[in-house]
C-alpha positions in Angstrom: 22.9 72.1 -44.2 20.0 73.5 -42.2 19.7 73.1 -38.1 17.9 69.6 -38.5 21.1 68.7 -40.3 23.1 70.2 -37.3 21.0 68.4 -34.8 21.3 65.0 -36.6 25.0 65.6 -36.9 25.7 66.4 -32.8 23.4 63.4 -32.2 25.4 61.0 -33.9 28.8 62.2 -32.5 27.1 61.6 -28.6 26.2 58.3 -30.1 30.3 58.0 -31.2 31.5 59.3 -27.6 28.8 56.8 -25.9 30.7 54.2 -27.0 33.6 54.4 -25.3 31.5 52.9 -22.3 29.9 50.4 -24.3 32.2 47.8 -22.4 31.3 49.1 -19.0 27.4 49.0 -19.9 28.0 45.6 -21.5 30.1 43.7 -18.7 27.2 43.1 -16.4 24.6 41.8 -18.7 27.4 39.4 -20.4 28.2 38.4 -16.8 24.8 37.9 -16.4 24.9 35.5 -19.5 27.7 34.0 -18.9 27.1 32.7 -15.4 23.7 30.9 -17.0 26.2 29.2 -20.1 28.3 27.9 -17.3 25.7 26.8 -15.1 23.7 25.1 -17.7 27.1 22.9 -18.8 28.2 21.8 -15.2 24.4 21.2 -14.6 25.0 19.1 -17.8 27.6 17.4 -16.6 30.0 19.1 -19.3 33.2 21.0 -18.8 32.5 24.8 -21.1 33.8 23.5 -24.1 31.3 21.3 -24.1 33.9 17.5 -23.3 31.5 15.5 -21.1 33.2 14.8 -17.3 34.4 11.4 -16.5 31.3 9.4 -14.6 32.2 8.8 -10.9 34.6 6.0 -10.2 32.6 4.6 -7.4 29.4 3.7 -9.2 29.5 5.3 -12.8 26.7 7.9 -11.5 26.9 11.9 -12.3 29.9 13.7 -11.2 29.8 17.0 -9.5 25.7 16.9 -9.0 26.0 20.5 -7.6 28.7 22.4 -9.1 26.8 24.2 -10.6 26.0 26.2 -7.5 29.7 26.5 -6.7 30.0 29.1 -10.0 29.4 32.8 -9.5 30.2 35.5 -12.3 30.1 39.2 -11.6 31.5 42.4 -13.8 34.1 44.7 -12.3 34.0 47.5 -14.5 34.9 46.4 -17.8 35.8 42.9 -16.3 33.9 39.5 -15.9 35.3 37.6 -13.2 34.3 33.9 -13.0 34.8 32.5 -9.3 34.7 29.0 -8.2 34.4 27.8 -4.9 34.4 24.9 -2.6 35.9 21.6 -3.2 34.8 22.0 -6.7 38.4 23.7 -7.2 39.5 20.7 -6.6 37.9 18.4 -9.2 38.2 21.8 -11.8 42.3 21.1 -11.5 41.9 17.1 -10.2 44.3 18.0 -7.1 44.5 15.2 -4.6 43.9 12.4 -7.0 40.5 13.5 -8.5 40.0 13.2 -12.1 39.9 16.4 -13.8 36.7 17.7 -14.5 37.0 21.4 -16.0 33.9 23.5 -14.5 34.8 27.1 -15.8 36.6 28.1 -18.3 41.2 28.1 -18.4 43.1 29.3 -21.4 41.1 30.0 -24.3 37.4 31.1 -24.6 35.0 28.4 -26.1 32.4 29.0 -28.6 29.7 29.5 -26.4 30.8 32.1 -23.8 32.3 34.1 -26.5 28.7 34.5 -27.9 27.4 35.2 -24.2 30.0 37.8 -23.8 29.2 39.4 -27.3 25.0 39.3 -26.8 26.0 41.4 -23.7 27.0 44.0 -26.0 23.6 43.6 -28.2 21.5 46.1 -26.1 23.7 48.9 -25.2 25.0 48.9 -28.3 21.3 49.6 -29.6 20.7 51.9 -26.7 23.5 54.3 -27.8 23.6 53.9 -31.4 20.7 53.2 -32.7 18.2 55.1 -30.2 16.9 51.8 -29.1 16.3 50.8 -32.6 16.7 47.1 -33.6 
C-alpha cells in the first residue's frame, strides 16, 4: 500500500463514522417530506393510507376542506413528530359523534410516508458516502 492507499483508506472510515448521524441529518428533510405526503392526502380528501373520508352528512360535499392546514411535521433530533391541531383532532378520532376521518397517520406506517421518510435519507447518505456522488 502506498500513501494514496492510506488516504483512500482513512477517507472511507470518516465516511463509516459519518454515519452514525445519518439519522440526525436525515430527520429534517424526511420531516420536510412527510408533512407535503400528508398535506397532499387530507387536501385530497384521503386519510394517509390512502381510504377516501366519508362526504359530509349535511350535503354530501368535501369533508375537512382545511385540514390540511391543521398538520405540522417537525424533526427532533432523530424524531419526526407529526402534530395536529384544532378541531380536526376531533374528526381524526370521530369524538363527539363525528365520523372518523383519519388525517395523520395511528398504528402502522403506510406505503407512502415510509418512502418519504426513506428519500430523507437519499442525500445525506450521498453526502457522507459517496462524496456527493449519485
Amino acid at each position: 500500500m502506498n500513501g494514496g492507499d492510506f488516504a483512500a483508506l482513512d477517507r472511507m472510515i470518516q465516511a463509516c463514522r459519518a454515519l452514525a448521524r445519518l439519522p440526525e441529518l436525515a430527520a429534517p428533510i424526511a420531516a420536510r417530506n412527510v408533512e407535503a405526503e400528508l398535506r397532499a392526502s387530507a387536501s385530497a380528501g384521503r386519510a394517509p393510507d390512502g381510504t377516501a373520508w366519508a362526504p359530509r352528512k349535511r350535503d354530501g360535499g368535501k369533508p375537512l376542506a382545511n385540514a390540511a392546514n391543521a398538520i405540522s411535521v417537525k424533526a427532533l433530533g432523530t424524531v419526526v413528530l407529526i402534530v395536529l391541531t384544532g378541531h380536526h383532532v376531533f374528526h381524526h378520532f370521530g369524538a363527539g359523534g363525528k365520523p372518523k376521518r383519519r388525517i395523520i397517520p395511528q398504528g402502522s406506517i403506510p406505503s407512502k410516508l415510509g418512502n418519504a421518510i426513506r428519500l430523507g435519507f437519499v442525500t445525506p447518505f450521498r453526502q457522507h458516502v459517496k462524496g456527493g456522488r449519485p
